[in-house]
N, C-alpha and C positions, 0 to 999 in steps of 0.2 A: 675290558669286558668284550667277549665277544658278539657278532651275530645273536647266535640264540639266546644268551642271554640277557641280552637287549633289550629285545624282541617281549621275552617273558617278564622282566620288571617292567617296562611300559603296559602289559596285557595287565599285568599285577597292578598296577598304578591306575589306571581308565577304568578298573573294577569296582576300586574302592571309591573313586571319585565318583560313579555311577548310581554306589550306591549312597554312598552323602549325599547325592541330587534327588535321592527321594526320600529323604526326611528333611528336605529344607521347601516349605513351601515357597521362599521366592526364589526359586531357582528354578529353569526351565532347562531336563536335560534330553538332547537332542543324540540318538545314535545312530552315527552316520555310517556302520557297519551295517546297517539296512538298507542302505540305500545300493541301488543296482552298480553307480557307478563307483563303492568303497568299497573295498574288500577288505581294508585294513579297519580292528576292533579298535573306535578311537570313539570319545563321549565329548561331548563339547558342552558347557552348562551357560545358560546368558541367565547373569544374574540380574532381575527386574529389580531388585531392592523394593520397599516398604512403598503402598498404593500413594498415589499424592493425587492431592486433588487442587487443580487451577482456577480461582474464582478471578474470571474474566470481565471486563466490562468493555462494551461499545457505545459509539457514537449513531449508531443507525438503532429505529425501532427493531421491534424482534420482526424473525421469520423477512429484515426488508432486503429485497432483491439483489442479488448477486453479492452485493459486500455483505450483509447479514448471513446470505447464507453460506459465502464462501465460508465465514467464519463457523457454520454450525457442522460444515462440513468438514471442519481442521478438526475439530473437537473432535469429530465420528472417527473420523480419521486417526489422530492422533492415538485414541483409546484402544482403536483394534489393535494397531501395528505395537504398540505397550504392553497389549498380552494384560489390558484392564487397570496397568498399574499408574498408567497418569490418566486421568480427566479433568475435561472444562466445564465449570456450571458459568456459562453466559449469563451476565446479565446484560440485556438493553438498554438504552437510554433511557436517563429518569429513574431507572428499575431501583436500584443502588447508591448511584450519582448520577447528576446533569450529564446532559451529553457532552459539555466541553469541559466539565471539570475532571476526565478521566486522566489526563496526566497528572495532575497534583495528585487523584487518589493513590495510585502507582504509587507515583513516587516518596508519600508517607506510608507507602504497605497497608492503605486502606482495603486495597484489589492486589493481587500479584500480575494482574496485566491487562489490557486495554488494545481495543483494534481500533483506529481511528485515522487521521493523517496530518504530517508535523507542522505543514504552514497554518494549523490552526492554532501552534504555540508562538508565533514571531511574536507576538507579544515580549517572550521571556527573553528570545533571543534571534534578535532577526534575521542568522543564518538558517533558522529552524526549517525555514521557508524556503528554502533551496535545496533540502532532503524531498521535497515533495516535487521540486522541479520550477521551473519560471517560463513566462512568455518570450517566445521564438528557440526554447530551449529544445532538450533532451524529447525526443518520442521516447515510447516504452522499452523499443529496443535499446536503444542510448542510454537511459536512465537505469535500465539492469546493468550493462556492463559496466559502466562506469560505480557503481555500487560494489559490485561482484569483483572483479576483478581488479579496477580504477583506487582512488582514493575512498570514495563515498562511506562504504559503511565504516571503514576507521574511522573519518573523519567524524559522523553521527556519532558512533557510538561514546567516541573522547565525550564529544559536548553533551550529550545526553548524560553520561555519568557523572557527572557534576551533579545530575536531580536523581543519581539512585536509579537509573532508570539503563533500560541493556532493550536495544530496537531490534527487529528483524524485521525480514521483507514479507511486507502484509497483503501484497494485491499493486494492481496499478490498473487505474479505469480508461489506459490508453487513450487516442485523442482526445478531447471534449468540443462542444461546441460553444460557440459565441455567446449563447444563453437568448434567452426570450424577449419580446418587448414590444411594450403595447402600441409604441410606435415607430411608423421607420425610422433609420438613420438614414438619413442623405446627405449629410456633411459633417462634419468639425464641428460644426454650430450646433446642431442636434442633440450633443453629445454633453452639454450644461445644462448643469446643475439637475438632470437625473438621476433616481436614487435607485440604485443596483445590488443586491446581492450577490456580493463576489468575493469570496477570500483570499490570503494571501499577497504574493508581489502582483497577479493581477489586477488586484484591487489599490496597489499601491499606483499602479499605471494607468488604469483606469481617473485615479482623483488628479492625475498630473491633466488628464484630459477635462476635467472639468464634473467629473460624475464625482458623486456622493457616496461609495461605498458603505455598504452595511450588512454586517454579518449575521446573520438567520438559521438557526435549526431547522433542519428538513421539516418538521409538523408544523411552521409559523410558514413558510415562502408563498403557498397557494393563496392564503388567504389574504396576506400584505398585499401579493399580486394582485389579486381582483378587489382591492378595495379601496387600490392605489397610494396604499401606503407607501407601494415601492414600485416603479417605475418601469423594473429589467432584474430579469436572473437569470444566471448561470448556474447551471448544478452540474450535470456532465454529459449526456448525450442521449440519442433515441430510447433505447432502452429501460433508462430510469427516467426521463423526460415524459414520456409518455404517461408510465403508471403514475407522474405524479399532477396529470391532466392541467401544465401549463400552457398547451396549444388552446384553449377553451379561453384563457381571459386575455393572452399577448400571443397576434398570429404571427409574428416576424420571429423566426426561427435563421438566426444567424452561424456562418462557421465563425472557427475560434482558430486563437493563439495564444491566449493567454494559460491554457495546460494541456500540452501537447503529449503531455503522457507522465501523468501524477503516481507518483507513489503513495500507498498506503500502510502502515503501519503493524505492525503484530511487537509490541512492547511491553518487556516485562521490569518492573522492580529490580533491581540489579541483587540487591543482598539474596532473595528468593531463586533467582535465577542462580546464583553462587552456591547454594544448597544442593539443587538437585546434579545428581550423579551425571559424568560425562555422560552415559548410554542415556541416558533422558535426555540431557540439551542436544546430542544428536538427532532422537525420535522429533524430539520440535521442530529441530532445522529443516530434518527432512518433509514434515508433513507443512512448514510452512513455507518454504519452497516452492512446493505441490502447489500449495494458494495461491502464490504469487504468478508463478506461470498459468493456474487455469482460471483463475480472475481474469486476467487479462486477454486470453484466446476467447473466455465467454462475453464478456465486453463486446469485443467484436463481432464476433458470432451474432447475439443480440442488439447489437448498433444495425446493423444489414439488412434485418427483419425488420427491426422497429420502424424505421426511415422508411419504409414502404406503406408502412400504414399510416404515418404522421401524413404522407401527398395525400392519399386519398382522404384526411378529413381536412383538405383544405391549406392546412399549415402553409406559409407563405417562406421559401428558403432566399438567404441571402447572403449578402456577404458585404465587411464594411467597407464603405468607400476606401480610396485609395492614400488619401486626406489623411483618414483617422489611423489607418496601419500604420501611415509613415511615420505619424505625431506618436505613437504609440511606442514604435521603435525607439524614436529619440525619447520618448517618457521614460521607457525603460534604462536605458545610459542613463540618464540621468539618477532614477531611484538607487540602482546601481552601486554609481560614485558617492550619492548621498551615506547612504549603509553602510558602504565600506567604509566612508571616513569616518564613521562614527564608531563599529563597532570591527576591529581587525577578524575577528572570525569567520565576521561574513566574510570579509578579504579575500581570508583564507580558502575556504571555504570556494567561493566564486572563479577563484583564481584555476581551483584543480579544474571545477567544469570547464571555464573558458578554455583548457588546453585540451580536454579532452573533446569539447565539442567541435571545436576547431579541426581537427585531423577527422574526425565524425564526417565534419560536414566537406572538407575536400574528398574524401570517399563515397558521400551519397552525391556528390555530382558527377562522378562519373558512371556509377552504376544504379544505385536506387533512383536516381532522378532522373535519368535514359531511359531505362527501362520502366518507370510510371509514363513520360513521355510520349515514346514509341509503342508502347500496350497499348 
């Protein structure tokens, strides 16, 4: 065949597919022989496939700050750039399911998916808690790469299919603080038999020191607080600290270590996520992506602010003696080895961070740790 003829069977071809693009409602055809920079008559069709709709659930009330909304914002997000043919009807905590029963619902396809974060499952499996990060671990930046690029999300995603269940990256509420407390810490001593909301391995570290962990829905922590059911909480820092007015009943606002840069969740039901057409699990990936990275710049963003206003009503900042960090450290070795011997996945699991955190942290000594330094 030559040239011209080429030419006129493909013109004769992009004709007819042109015009099957407009008797197929789900198909969107695009002619890019209009465009300034084509000159060549070519029709491109993206086939959206049949509307679906994702009945979501979260672990935060609705409309609540920044994780709530990041997630109303995927939704908005996700439905524009789908051309209408995927949406999320959110449900809230409570709304549907409890706020911690959203992975079970998941994963019997009660919901097709759930925003929440994994060290609230160590229960099931106590590597779970290592996808959300640990004390003296991963920052935000460290915890995406090592997800992204690293072992992480294989390795989540192996262990999560076991429950039917397929994770992405949900958000990450970057550093956090030490949490609240109605009274100082000034030693090791201080630090018994108080009772703390804290989840995850910091709480596993936490009881190696003597504290009481206990785990709390966002809607019970204010009121345990001031009414001394509980002693010290941690949730994550200025920005959601504040709207949730723990500076009013414990003024010792401490920094932390215990989650240096938590991941959060965007998890769907595996067999439902198998349904939808690749061009759909891509549109997700990319709008939850989006979440992931601007969760975590707005975090900061509003950690900066907020911290300005917590000084001026008084808040008292601190930091724990030197005692309790170190006891803390060795808490942590210890939890660790415990975990590991019992269950190899943590093992597993523990083993890829420590190699990755390790070269991590010979690199921010010489440059992120200089230049915090010398700034």
């Amino acid at each position: 065949m030559d040239r011209r003829d080429f030419l006129a069977a493909t013109a004769a071809a992009s004709g007819a597919l042109a015009f099957a693009g407009c008797n197929d409602s789900n198909r969107v055809a695009i002619d890019y022989s209009k465009h300034p920079k084509h000159t060549d008559k070519k029709t491109v069709h993206i086939n959206r496939g049949k509307k679906t709709t994702i009945k979501l659930a979260t672990s935060w009330p609705a409309h609540f700050p920044i994780m709530g909304e990041g997630v109303e914002e995927f939704a908005s997000r996700l439905e524009a750039i789908s051309g209408g043919s995927l949406k999320v009807k959110i449900y809230p905590k409570n709304v549907l399911v409890p706020a911690l029963a959203v992975f079970d619902a998941a994963s019997t396809g009660e919901i097709d998916a759930f925003h929440s974060g994994p060290y609230y499952w160590k229960g099931k499996n106590s590597a779970f808690a290592l996808f959300s990060g640990m004390p003296f671990g991963f920052d935000a930046e460290e915890i995406n790469s090592w997800m992204i690029y690293g072992d992480g999300l294989k390795l989540w995603r192996e262990l999560y299919g076991r429950y039917n269940l397929y994770p992405l990256l949900g958000g990450n509420t970057n550093i956090q603080m030490g949490g609240w407390f109605r009274k100082e810490i000034k030693s090791l001593a201080d630090m018994k038999g108080l009772k703390m909301r804290i989840p995850g391995l910091g709480g596993e570290v936490m009881a190696k020191l003597g504290v009481n962990p206990v785990l709390l829905p966002a809607g019970e922590i204010y009121t345990s607080l001031e009414r001394g059911v509980i002693d010290a909480t941690e949730w994550v820092g200025p920005a959601l600290d504040i709207k949730m007015g723990f500076y009013k009943v414990a003024p010792y606002y401490y920094s932390g270590w215990h989650e240096p840069g938590s991941i959060l969740e965007l998890t769907f039901n595996k067999a439902f996520w198998k349904k939808l057409s690749d061009e759909q699990k891509q549109m997700i990936e990319v709008c939850s992506n989006e979440m992931n990275a601007k969760m975590t710049y707005r975090f900061h963003y509003e950690n900066i602010h907020s911290l300005e206003k917590l000084k001026e009503y008084g808040v008292k900042l601190r930091k724990f003696p030197d005692e309790v960090t170190n006891a803390a450290k060795q808490a942590l070795v210890d939890v660790v080895n415990e975990l590991g011997s019992k269950n190899k996945e943590f093992a597993l699991v523990y083993d890829s961070i420590a190699k990755h955190l390790a070269l991590s942290k010979a690199y921010a000594d010489i440059s992120l740790k200089y230049f915090l330094n010398v700034r």
